[in-house]
C-alpha atoms as one frame of an Amber mdcrd trajectory, in Angstrom:
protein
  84.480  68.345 126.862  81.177  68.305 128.779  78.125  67.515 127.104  74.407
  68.403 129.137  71.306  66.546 128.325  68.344  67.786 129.463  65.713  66.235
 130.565  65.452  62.453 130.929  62.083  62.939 132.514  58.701  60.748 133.044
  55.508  61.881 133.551  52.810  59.376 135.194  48.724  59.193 136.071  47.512
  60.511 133.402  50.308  59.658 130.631  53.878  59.279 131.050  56.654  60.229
 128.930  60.422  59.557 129.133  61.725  62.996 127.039  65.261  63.975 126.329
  66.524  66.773 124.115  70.571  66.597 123.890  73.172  69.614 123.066  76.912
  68.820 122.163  80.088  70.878 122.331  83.575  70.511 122.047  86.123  71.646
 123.368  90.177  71.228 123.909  92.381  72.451 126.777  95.100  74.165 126.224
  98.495  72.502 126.038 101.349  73.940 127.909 104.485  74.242 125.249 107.857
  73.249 126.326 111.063  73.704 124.520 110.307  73.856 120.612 107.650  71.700
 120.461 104.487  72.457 118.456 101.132  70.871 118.747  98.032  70.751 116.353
  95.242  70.463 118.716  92.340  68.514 117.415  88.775  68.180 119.689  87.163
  64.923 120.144  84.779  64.696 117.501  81.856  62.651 119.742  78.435  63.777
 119.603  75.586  62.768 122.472  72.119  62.043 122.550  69.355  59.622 122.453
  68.712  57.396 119.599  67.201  53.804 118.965  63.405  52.908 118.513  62.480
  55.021 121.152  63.691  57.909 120.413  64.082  61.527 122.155  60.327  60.447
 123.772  58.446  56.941 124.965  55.210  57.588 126.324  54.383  55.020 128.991
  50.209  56.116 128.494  48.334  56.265 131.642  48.543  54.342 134.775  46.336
  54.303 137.879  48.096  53.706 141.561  46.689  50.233 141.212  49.095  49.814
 139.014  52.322  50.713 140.633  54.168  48.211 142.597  56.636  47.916 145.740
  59.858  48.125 144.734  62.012  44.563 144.225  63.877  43.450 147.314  67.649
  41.464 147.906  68.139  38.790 144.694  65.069  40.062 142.886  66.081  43.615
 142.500  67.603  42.718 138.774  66.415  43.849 135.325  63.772  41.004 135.159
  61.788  42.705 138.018  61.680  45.882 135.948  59.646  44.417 133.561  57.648
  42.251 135.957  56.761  45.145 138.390  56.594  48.379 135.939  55.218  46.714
 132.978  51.765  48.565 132.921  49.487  48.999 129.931  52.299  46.233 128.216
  54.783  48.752 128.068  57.893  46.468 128.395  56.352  43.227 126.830  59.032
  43.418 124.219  61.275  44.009 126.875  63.111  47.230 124.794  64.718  50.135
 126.531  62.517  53.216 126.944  65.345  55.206 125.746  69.567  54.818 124.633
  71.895  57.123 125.282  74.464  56.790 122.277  77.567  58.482 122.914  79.547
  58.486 119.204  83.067  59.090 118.611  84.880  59.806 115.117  87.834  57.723
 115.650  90.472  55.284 113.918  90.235  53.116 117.332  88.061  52.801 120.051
  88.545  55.939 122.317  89.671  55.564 125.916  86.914  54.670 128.333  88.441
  56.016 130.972  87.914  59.551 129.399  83.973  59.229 129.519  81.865  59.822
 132.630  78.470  60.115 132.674  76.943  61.393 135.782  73.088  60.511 136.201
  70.672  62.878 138.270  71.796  64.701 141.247  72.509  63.318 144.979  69.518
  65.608 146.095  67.164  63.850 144.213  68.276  60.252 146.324  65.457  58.844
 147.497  65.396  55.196 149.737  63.095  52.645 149.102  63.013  50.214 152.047
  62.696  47.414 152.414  64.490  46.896 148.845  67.786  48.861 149.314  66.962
  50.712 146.101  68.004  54.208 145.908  65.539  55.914 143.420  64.671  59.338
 142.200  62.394  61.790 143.985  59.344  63.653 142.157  59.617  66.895 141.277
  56.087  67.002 141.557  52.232  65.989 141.337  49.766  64.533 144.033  51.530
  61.588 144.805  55.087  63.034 145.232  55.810  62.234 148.846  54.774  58.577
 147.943  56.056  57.742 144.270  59.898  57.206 143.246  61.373  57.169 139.618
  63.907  54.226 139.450  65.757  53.697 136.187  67.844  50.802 135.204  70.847
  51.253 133.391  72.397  48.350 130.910  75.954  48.823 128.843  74.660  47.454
 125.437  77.925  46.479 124.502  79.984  45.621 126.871  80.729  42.172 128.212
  83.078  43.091 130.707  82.838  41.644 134.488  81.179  45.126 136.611  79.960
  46.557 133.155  77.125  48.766 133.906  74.068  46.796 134.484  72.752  48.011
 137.505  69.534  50.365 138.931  71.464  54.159 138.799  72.526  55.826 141.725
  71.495  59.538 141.410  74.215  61.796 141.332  76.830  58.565 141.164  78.898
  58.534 137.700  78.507  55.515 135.257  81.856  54.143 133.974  82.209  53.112
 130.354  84.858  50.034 128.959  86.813  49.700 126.363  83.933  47.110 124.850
  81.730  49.698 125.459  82.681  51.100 122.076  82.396  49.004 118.695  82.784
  49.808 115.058  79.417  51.671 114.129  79.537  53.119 110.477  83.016  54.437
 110.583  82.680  55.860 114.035  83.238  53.891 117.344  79.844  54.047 119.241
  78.883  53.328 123.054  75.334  52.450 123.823  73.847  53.392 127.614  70.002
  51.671 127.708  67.401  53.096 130.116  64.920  51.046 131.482  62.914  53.520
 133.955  60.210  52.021 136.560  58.110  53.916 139.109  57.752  52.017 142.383
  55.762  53.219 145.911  58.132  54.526 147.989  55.759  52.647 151.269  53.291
  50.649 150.045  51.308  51.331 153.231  50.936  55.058 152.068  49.338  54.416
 148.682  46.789  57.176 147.560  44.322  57.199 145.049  44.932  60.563 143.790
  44.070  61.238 140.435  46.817  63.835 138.385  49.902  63.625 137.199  53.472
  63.417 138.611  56.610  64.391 137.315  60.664  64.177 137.450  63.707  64.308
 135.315  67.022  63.045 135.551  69.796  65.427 133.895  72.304  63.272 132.434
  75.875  65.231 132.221  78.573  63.348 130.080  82.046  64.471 130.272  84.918
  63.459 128.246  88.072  64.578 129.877
């Protein structure tokens, strides 16, 4: 079963938005038959897309370069600098994701982790940002494309695990999911992928004034083997 989402996408300068639209489908291999054996195949019944208080859209308003910050280096490079470093016009004072990814399975138990990947972006899009060690998105486009980068922090809502997701994503890497990534959610078992985006000068010593606005998007492909 592979499930697309486009976009996850931000716009910035003159108003960004974090926009997703998601389309589901299932689907089963085919079993090979041995012997006399019969099987009733049944698809996953787990349906994808963005939910919570933000929605399918957040709109981060309008920023000016002044605004936009290096990107955190070594020890600070953790969630807190997210909202220390991207929180213009207030955005983050509540400190809520921008968006959840909510992946929901119809199930007696929680399904197998292991089954779920989720792959975030493409390794095209990697961009550095040194001195931080951050590996952020690149603009698609807008007058400050060569300069700006799109990082987005990922958090596992639910899990509690040692390594659970909690980490800025790697584009094109693949997010794992645990089996506490799924609880009891009104008769389903539901897993819970927060996005906390930031936009952060890829060299502070090339900052431009340029007035416009810039864009990218991050297709997020989940795949449930």
């Amino acid at each position: 079963m592979k499930t697309t989402l486009h976009h996850f996408a931000a716009s910035m300068l003159s108003g960004m938005a974090v926009v997703g639209s998601a389309q589901a489908a299932t689907a089963a291999d085919p079993q090979t038959l041995h012997m006399r054996a019969t099987v009733d195949e049944v698809p996953i019944d787990c349906s994808v897309g963005f939910s919570g208080a933000s929605g399918d859209q957040a709109s981060f308003g309008a920023v000016t370069p002044t605004q936009v910050q290096a990107a955190p280096a070594g020890a600070s490079a953790s969630i807190d600098s997210v909202f220390a470093s991207s929180n213009f016009n207030r955005v983050y004072d509540g400190r809520s994701p921008m968006a959840v990814l909510k992946i929901s399975c119809a199930a007696l138990s929680p399904p197998d982790a292991a089954a779920f990947r989720i792959q975030v972006g493409q390794p095209a899009q990697a961009v550095p940002l040194p001195p931080s060690g951050i590996t952020a998105f690149r603009l698609d486009g807008g007058p400050n494309q060569p300069l700006l980068a799109f990082a987005v922090w990922m958090r596992d809502r639910n899990s509690g695990q040692a390594g659970r997701l909690d980490r800025y994503a790697l584009p094109g890497g693949s997010v794992p999911l645990f089996a506490d990534s799924f609880t009891p959610d009104a008769g389903r078992f539901s897993a819970s992928i927060q996005f906390f985006p930031a936009l952060y000068w890829i060299n502070t010593a090339n900052r431009n004034s340029a007035p416009g606005t810039v864009t990218t998007s991050v297709n997020l492909v989940v795949t449930i083997l």
